[in-house]
C-alpha positions as CSV (number, residue, x, y, z in Angstrom):
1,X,-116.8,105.3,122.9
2,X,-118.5,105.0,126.0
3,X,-119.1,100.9,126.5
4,X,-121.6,99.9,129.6
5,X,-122.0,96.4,130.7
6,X,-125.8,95.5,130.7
7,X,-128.9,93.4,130.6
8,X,-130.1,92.4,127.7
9,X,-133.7,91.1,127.5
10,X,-134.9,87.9,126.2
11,X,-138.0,85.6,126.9
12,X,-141.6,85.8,126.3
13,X,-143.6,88.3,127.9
14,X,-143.6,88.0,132.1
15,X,-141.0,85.4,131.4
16,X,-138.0,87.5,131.5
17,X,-134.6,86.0,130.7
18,X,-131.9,88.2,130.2
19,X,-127.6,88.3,128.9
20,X,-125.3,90.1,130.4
21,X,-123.7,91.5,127.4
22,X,-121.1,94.5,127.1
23,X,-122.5,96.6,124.8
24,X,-122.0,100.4,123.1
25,X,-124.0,103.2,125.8
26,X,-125.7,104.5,122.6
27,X,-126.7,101.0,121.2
28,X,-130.5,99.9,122.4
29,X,-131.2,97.7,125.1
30,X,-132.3,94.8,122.7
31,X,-129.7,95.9,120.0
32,X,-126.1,95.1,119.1
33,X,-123.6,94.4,121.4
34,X,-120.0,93.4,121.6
35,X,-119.5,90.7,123.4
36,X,-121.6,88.2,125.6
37,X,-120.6,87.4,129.3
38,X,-123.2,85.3,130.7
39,X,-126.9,85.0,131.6
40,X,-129.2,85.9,134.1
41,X,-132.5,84.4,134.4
42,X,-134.7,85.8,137.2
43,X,-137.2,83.5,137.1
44,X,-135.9,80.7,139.2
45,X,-135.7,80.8,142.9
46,X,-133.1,81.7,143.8
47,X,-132.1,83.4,140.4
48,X,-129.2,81.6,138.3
49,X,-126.2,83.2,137.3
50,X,-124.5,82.4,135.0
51,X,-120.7,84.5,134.3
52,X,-117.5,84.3,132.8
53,X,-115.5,86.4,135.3
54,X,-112.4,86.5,133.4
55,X,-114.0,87.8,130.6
56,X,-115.7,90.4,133.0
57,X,-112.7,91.3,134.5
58,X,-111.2,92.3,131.1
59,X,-114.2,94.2,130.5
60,X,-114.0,96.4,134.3
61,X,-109.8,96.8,133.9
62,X,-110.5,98.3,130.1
63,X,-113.3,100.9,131.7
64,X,-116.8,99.4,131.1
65,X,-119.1,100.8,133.0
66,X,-122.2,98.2,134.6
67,X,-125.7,99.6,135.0
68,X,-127.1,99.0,138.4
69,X,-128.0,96.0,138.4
70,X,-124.6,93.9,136.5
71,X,-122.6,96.1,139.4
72,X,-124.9,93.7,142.3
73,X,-124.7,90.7,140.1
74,X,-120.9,91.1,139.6
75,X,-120.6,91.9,143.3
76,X,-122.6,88.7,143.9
77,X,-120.5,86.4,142.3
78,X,-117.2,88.3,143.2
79,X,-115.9,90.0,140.2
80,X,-115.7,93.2,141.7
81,X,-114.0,92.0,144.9
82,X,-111.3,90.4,142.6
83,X,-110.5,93.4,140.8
84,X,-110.1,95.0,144.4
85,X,-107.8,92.4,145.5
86,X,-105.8,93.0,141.7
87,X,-105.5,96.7,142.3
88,X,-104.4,95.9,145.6
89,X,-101.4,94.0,144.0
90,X,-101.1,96.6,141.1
91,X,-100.2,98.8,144.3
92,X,-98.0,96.4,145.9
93,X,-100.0,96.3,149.3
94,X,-99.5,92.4,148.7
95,X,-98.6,89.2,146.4
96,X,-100.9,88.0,143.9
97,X,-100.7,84.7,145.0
98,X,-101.8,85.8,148.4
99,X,-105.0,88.0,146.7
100,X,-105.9,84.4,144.9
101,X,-105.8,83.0,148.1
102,X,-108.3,85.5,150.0
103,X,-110.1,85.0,146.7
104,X,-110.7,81.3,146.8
105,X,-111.3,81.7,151.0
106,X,-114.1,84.0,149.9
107,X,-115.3,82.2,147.5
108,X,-115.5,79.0,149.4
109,X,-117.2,80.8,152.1
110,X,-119.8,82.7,149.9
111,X,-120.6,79.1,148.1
112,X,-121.1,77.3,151.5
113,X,-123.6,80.4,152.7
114,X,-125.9,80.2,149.4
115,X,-125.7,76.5,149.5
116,X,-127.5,77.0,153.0
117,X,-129.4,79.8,151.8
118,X,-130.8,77.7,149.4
119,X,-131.3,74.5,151.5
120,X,-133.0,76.5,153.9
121,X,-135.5,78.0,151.0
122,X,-136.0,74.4,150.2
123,X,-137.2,72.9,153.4
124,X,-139.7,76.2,154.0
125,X,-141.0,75.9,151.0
126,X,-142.1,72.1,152.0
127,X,-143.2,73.0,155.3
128,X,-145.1,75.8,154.5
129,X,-147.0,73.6,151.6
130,X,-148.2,70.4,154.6
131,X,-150.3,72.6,156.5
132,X,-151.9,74.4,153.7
133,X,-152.9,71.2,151.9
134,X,-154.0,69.4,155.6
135,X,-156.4,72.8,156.2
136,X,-157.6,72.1,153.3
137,X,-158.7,68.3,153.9
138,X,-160.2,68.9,157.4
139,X,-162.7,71.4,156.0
140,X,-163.5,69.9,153.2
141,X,-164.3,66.7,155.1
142,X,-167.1,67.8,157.1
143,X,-168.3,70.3,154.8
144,X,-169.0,66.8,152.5
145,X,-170.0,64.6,154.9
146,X,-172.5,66.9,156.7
147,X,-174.6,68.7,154.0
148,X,-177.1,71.8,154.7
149,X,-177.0,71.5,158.7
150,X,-180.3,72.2,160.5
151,X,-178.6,75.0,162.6
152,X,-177.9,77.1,159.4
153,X,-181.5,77.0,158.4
154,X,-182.7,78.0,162.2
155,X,-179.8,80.9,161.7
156,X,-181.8,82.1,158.6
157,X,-185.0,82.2,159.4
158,X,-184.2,83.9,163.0
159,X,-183.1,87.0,161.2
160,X,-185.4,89.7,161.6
161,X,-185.8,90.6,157.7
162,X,-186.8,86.4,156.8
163,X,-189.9,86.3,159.0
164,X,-192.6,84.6,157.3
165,X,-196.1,86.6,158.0
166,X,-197.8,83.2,159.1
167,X,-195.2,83.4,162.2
168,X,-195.9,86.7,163.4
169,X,-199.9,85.7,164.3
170,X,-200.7,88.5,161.8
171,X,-203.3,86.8,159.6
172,X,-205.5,89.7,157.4
């Protein structure tokens, strides 16, 4: 039995939410599965992850095979580089006290880039809303405070095609 570890869909419509399940290859995307392993929901910024790695390490030594898009969130939160650093061991290259600890150095390093990752996301996101909203009270301002101007109605009736026939001296 061929076993894949997937996404499977939940949520309204354009309000995706999704499980990262291990299911059968043949089962449907929606349908049964065998076991649950976490959650993924898109939707947020940036997207939350949620994964039980131990439980998806299981799943990667027994041959499951992730679509696509598990094998980047897997990557992401360093399942697949743990089962490199355990085959690593399984060869004898090194201790597996000594792949824990370039696991945890990893780790520690990937959490302290997305924490700034997202801390910088954060503080864009406010600048880039000031101006918007200040643009948006300095034309509305005079726009209120200064009506039809007189130079708008000069503008229109300069234009070649709003002459009145009184103005051109042309009185039949």
């Amino acid at each position: 039995m061929a076993v894949k570890m997937r996404l499977q869909r939940h949520g309204s419509k354009k309000r995706p939410f999704y499980f990262i399940v291990v299911a059968d290859a043949r089962s449907p995307r929606d349908g049964k599965f065998i076991q649950k392993l976490g959650s993924y929901n898109p939707l947020t910024v940036p997207a939350s992850i949620q994964i039980d790695r131990q439980k998806a390490l299981e799943w990667l030594h027994k041959g499951a095979q992730p679509t696509d898009t598990v094998r980047r969130i897997l990557s992401f939160k360093g399942v697949l580089y743990l089962k490199h650093l355990l085959r690593g061991v399984t060869l004898g290259l090194f201790d597996e006290a000594t792949a824990m600890e370039k696991f945890t150095k990893w780790s520690t390093e990937h959490d302290s880039e997305f924490a700034k990752r997202q801390e910088s996301h954060k503080k864009s996101r406010t600048t880039s809303r000031q101006p918007v909203a200040r643009r948006a009270e300095r034309s509305a301002a005079p726009a209120r405070s200064a009506g039809p101007s007189a130079e708008t109605a000069s503008k229109t009736s300069a234009q070649p095609g709003n002459e009145s026939p009184a103005a051109d001296g042309n009185t039949e």
